[in-house]
C-alpha positions as CSV (number, residue, x, y, z in Angstrom):
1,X,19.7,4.5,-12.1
2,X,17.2,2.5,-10.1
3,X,14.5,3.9,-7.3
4,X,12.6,2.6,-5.0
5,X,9.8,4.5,-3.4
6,X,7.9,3.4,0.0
7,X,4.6,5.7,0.7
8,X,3.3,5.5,4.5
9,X,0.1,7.1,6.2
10,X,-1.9,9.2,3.9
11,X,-3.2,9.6,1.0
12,X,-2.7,12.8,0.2
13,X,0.9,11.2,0.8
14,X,0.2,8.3,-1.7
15,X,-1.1,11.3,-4.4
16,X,2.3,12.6,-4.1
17,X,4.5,9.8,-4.5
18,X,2.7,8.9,-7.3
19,X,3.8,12.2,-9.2
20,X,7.2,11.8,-7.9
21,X,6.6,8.0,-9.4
22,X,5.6,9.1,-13.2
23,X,8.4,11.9,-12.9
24,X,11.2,9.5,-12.2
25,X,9.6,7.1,-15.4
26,X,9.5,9.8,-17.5
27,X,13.0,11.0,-16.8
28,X,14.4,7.3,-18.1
29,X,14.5,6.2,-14.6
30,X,14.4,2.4,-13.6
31,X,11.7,2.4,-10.6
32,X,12.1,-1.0,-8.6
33,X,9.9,-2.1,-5.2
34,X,11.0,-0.9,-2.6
35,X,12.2,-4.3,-1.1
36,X,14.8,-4.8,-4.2
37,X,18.4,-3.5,-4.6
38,X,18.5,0.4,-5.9
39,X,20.7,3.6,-6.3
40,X,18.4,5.4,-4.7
41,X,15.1,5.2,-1.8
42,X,12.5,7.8,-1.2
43,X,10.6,7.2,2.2
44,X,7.6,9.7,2.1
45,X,7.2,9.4,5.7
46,X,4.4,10.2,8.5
47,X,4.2,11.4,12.0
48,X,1.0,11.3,13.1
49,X,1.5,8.4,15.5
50,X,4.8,7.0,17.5
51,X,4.0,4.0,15.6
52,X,4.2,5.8,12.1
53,X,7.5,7.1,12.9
54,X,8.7,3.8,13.6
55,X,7.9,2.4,10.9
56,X,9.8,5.0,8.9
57,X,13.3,4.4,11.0
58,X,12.5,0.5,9.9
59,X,12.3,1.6,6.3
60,X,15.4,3.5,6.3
61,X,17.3,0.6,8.3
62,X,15.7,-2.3,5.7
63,X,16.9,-0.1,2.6
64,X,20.3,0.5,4.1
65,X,20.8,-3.3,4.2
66,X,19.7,-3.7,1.6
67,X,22.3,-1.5,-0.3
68,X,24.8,0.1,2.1
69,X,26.1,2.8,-0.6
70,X,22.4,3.8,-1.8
71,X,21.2,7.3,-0.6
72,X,18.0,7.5,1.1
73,X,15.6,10.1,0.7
74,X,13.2,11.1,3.5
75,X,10.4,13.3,2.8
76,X,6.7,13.8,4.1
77,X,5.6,14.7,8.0
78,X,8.8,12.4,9.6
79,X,11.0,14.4,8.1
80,X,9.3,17.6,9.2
81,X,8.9,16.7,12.6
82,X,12.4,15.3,12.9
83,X,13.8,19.0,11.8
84,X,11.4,21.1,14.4
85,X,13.0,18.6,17.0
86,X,16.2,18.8,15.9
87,X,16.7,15.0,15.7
88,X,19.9,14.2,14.3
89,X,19.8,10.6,12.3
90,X,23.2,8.1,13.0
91,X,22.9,6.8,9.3
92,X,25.1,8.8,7.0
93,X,23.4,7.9,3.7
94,X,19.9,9.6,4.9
95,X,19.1,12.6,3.9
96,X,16.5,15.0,5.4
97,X,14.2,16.9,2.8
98,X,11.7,18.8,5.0
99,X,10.1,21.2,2.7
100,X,6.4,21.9,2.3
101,X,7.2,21.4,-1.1
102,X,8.5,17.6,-1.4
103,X,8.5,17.2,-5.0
104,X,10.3,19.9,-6.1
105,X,12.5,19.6,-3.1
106,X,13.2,16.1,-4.7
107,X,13.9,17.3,-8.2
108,X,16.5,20.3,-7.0
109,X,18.3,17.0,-5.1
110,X,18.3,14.7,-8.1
111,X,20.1,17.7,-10.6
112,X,22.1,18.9,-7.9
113,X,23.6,15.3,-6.6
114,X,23.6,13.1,-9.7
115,X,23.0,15.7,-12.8
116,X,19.6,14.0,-13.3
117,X,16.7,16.8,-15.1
118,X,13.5,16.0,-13.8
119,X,10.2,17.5,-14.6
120,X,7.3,17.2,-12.7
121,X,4.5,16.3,-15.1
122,X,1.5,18.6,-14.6
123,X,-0.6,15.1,-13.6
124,X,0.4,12.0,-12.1
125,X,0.6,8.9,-15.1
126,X,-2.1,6.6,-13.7
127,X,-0.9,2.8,-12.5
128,X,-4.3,1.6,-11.2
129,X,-8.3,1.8,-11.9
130,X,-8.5,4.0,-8.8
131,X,-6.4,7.5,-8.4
132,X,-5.8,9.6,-5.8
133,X,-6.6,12.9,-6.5
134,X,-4.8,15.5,-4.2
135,X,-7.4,18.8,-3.9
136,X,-6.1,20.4,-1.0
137,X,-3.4,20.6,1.5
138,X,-3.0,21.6,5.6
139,X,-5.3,22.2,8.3
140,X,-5.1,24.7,10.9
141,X,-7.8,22.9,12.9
142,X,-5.6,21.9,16.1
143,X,-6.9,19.1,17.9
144,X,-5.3,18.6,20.9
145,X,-3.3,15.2,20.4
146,X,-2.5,16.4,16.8
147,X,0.7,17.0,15.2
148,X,-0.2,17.4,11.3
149,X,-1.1,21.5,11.3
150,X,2.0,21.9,12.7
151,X,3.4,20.1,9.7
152,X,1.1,21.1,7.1
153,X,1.0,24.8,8.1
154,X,-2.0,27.0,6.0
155,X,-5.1,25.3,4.0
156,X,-3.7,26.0,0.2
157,X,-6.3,24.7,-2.1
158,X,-5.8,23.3,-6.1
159,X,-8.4,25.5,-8.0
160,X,-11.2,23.6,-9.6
161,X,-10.4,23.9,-13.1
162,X,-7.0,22.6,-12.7
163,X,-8.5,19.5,-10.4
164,X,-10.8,19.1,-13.0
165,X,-8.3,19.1,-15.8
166,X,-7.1,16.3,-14.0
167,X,-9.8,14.2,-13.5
168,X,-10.7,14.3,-17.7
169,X,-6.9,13.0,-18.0
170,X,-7.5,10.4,-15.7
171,X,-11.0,9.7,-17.0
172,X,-9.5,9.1,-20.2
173,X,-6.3,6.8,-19.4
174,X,-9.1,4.7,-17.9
175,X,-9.6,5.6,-14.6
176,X,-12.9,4.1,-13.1
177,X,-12.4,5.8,-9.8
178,X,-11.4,9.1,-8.3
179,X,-10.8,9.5,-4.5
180,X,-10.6,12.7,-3.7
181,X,-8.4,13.7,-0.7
182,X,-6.9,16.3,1.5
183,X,-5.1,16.9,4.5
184,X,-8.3,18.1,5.8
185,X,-10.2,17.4,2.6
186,X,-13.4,19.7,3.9
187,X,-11.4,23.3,4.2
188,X,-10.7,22.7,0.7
189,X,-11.9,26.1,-1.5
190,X,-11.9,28.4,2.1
191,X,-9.1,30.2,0.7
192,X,-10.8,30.6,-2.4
193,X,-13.7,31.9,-0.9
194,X,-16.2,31.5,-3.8
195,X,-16.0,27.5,-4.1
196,X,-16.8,24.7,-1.3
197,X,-16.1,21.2,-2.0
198,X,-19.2,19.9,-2.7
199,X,-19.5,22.8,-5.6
200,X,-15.8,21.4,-6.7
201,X,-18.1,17.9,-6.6
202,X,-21.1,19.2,-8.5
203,X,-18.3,20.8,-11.4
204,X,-16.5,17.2,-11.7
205,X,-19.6,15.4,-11.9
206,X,-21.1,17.7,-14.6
207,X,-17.7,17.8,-16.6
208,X,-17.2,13.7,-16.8
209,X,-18.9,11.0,-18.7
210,X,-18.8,8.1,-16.3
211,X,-15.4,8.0,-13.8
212,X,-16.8,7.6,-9.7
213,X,-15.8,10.1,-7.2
214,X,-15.5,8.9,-3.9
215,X,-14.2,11.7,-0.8
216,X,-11.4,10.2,1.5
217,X,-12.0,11.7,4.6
218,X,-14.6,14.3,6.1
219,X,-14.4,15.7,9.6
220,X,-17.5,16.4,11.1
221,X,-17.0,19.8,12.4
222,X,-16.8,20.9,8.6
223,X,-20.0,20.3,6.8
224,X,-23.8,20.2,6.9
225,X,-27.0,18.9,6.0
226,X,-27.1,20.8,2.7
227,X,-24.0,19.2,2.0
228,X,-25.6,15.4,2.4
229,X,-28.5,16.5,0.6
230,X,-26.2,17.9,-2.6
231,X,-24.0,15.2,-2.1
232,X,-26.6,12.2,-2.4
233,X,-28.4,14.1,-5.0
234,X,-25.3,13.3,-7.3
235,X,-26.6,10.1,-7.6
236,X,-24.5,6.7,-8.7
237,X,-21.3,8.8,-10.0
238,X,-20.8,9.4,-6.3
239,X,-20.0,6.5,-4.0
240,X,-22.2,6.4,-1.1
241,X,-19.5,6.6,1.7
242,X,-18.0,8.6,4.5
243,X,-15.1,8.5,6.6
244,X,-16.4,10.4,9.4
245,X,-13.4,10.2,12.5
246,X,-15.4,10.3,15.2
247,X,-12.1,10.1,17.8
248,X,-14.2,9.2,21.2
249,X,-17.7,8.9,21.9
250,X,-17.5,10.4,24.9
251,X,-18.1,14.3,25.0
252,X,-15.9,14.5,27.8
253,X,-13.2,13.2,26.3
254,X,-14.2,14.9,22.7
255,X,-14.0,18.7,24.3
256,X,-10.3,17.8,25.5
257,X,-9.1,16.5,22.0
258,X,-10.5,19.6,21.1
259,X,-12.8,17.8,18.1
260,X,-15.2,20.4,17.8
261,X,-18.4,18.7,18.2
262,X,-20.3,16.6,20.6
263,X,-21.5,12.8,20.0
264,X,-25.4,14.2,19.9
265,X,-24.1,16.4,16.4
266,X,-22.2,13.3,15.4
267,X,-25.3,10.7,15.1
268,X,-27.1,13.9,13.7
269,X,-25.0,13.7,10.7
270,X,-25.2,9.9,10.5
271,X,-28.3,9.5,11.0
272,X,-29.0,12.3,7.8
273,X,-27.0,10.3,5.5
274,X,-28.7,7.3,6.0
275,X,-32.3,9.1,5.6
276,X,-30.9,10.4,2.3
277,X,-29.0,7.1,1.3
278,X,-30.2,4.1,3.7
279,X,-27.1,1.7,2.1
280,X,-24.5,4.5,3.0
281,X,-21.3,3.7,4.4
282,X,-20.2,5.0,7.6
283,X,-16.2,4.1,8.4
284,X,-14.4,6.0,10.8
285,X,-11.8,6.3,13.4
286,X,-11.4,6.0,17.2
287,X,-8.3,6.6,19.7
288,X,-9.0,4.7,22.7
289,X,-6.9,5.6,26.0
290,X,-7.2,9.4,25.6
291,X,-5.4,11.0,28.8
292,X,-7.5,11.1,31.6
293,X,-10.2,8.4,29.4
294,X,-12.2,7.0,32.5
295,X,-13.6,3.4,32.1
296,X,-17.4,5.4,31.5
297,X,-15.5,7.3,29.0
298,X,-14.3,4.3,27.0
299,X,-17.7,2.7,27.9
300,X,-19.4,5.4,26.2
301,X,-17.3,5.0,22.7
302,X,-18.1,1.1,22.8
303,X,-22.1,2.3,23.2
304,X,-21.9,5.1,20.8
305,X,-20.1,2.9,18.3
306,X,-22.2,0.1,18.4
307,X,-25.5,2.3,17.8
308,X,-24.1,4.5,15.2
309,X,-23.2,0.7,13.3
310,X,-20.4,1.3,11.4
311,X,-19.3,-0.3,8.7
312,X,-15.3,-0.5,9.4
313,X,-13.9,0.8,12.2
314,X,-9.6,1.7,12.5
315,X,-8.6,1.7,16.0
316,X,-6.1,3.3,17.4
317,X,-4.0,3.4,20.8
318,X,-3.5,7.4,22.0
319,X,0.1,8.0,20.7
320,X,1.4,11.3,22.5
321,X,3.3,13.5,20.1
322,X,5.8,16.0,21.3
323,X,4.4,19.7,20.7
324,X,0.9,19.1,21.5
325,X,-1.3,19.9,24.7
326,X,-2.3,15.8,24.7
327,X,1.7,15.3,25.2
328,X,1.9,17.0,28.4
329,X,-1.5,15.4,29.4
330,X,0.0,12.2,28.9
331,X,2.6,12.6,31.8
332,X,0.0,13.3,33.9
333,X,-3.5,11.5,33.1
334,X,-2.1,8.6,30.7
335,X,-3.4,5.5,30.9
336,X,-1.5,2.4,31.4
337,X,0.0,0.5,28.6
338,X,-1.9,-3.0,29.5
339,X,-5.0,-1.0,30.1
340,X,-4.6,0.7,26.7
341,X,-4.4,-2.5,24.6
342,X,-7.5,-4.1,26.6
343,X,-9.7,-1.4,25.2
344,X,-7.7,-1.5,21.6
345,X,-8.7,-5.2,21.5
346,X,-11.9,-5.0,22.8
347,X,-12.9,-1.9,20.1
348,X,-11.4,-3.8,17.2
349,X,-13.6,-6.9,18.0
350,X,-16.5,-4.7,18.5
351,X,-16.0,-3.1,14.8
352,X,-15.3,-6.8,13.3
353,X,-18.8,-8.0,14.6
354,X,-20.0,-4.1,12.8
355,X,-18.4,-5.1,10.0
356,X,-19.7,-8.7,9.7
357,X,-23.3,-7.2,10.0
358,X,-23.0,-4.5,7.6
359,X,-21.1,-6.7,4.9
360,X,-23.9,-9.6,5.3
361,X,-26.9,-7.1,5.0
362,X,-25.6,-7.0,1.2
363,X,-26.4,-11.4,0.9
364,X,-28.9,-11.7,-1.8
365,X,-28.4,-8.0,-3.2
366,X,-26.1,-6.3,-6.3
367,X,-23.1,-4.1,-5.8
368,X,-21.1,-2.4,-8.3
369,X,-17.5,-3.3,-7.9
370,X,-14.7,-1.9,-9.5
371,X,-12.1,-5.3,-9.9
372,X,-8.3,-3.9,-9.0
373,X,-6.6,-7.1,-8.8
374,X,-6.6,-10.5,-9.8
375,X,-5.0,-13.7,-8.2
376,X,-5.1,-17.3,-8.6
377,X,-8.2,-16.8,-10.6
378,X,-9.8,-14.2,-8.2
379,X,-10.6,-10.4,-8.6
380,X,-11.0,-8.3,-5.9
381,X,-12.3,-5.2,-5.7
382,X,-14.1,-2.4,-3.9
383,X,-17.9,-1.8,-4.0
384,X,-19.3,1.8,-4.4
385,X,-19.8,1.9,-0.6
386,X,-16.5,0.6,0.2
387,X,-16.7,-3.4,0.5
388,X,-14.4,-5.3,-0.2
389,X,-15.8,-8.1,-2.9
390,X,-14.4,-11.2,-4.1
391,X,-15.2,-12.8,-7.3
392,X,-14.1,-15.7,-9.6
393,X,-12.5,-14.2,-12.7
394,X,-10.1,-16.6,-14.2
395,X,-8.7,-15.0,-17.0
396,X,-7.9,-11.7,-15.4
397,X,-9.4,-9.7,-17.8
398,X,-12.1,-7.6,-15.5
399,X,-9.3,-5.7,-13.8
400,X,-10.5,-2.5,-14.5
401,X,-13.8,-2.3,-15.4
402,X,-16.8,-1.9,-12.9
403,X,-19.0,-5.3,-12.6
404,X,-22.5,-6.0,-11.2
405,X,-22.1,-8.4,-8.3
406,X,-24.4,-10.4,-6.8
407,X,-23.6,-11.1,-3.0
408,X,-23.7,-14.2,-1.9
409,X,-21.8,-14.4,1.1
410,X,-20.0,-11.8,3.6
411,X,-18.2,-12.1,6.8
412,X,-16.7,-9.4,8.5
413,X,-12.9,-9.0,6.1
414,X,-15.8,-8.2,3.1
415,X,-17.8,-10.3,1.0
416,X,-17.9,-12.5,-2.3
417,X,-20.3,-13.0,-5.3
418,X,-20.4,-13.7,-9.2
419,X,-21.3,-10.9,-11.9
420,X,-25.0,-11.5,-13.1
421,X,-26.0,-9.9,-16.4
422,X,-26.9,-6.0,-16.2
């Protein structure tokens, strides 16, 4: 039998799949990309924009044409919020799984429809240098244009011994990298009461030999100063990066998403990491044409953005979801299509031109790089604080293994270098 999978939006959703991925493999499977001819497709979808839904009906019409008698599978945050509405689907060959619980959900469908036993191994098989290391799940912070705690009901966090189990496996398949991620990665160990994730951080760090942990995604309402001053103390076996979402940069606009902070708490959190780590990586994300975002409002993202000098930037146009407070806003106070993609466009260039400066303050300097893929004689990679570096390897034979770098030119897509001599 042959299975395709296709993974959208998060990585927590990418973690998944890739459990799903190794249980299919070891259960004799044939898994195929998703853009050949299988038995079988597994969309594990996401809803947190109109865009992302889209995306998922496009998957489930481009696997249906591609094999009219195969059965797709929809799973992930789509397939929840297409239940709660009550959306019925015109293809007969989908099928909905909306359970918090996707894999096994998955496994109960393969015995029941085709007879086929599979077993969820107790780690996913690793496929790549870098892993994604699911540590938590939901968030029952509700921002006011957010759909996901609705989706992911309840923080339920992993317990540190069997995250840390983990990690050693991975460690020793040859894993370079661990990302740790959540669906809101900072509530992770709040209802375990006795363990934060920076003590979760501290126990990896002490219980590995040389693997580098890297966090996916931190809100700002959900950790401190002690927590950048632990963190950097970790030294190199921790990537110096942070996704902070900052949303808006204007606190108008941030007290009606509901973000729990202002800009001023914001830069104060920036502006510790880089007293603590100077070279640190700041990424985030922005939604631009909030209901009821003023042209000062917008104006004040662009300013805020441009002093807190990020290092990438995602963009995004407000998408109203059905079911939040934003939605009904958006009838209201939304702003104009035309209007909406001006300030997308204008933001994106703004965070190139960030980009571009961070990438070429690295010219003349060494990164560590950990090479994931080679082509036409080129690896490519990601630094420790999140570049992305080219380098001549012609044999292929560094894909895996964490290089010095020298930098010797950037523009704002990354930058590019040879390996000097430790």
């Amino acid at each position: 039998m042959r299975v395709g999978v296709k993974t959208l939006g998060c990585k927590v959703n990418q973690a998944e799949s890739d459990l799903l991925l190794s249980a299919f493999r070891e259960a004799g499977l044939e898994v195929v990309d998703f853009e050949e001819i299988a038995d079988c497709y597994v969309i594990n979808s996401c809803a947190v924009t109109g865009e992302a839904e889209r995306k998922t009906r496009q998957y489930v019409r481009r696997a249906l044409r591609r094999n009219p008698e195969a059965l797709v599978l929809l799973i992930g945050c789509c397939a929840k919020a297409w239940q709660r509405r009550g959306y019925r689907l015109s293809e007969e060959r989908v099928v909905l799984l909306a359970s918090d619980q996707k894999e096994q959900e998955i496994c109960r469908f393969f015995a029941e429809h085709w007879g086929i036993a599979l077993s969820l191994p107790p780690f996913p098989l690793p496929s790549r240098s870098r892993a994604w290391v699911k540590v938590e799940d939901g968030c029952d912070h509700f921002c006011s244009f957010c759909l996901v705690p609705y989706l992911r009901e309840g923080v339920k966090s992993r317990s540190p011994e069997d995250i840390l189990r983990e990690v050693q496996y991975l460690e020793a398949q040859g894993v370079r990298e661990v990302v740790l991620c959540g669906t809101n990665l900072g509530y992770f160990g709040r209802d375990l009461q006795s363990v934060t994730l920076i003590d979760l951080l501290e126990l990896l760090v002490q219980n590995t030999r040389d693997v580098r942990f890297r966090l996916s995604s931190l809100e700002p309402y959900l950790f401190s100063r002690d927590f950048l001053r632990r963190f950097f103390a970790l030294g190199t076996r921790i990537c110096p990066h942070l996704h902070l979402p900052l949303q808006s940069g204007s606190d108008r606009i941030l007290a009606k998403m509901s973000r729990g902070y202002s800009s001023k708490e914001y830069e104060v959190l920036v502006t510790t990491a880089r007293a603590l780590c100077p070279h640190v990586a700041i990424t985030t994300d922005v939604i631009v044409g909030f209901p009821g975002e003023e042209e000062e409002d917008f104006e004040a993202t662009v300013r805020f953005c441009q002093t807190m000098g990020f290092s990438r930037m995602h963009v995004f146009a407000f998408s109203p979801r059905s079911g939040t407070a934003a939605f009904e806003w958006e009838k209201r106070e939304g702003i104009p299509k035309p209007e909406k993609e001006r300030r997308v466009q204008r933001l994106i260039e703004v965070g190139r031109e960030l980009s571009r400066r961070y990438h070429q303050s690295f010219v003349g300097k060494r990164l560590e790089v950990l090479v994931e893929s080679c082509e036409n004689g080129v690896g490519v990679g990601h630094s420790e604080n999140y570049i992305v570096v080219r380098v001549e390897n012609p044999q292929g034979t560094w894909i895996g293994k964490i290089l010095p770098v020298l930098v010797e030119g950037a523009d704002d897509t990354g930058a590019w270098g040879r390996v000097v001599a430790e």
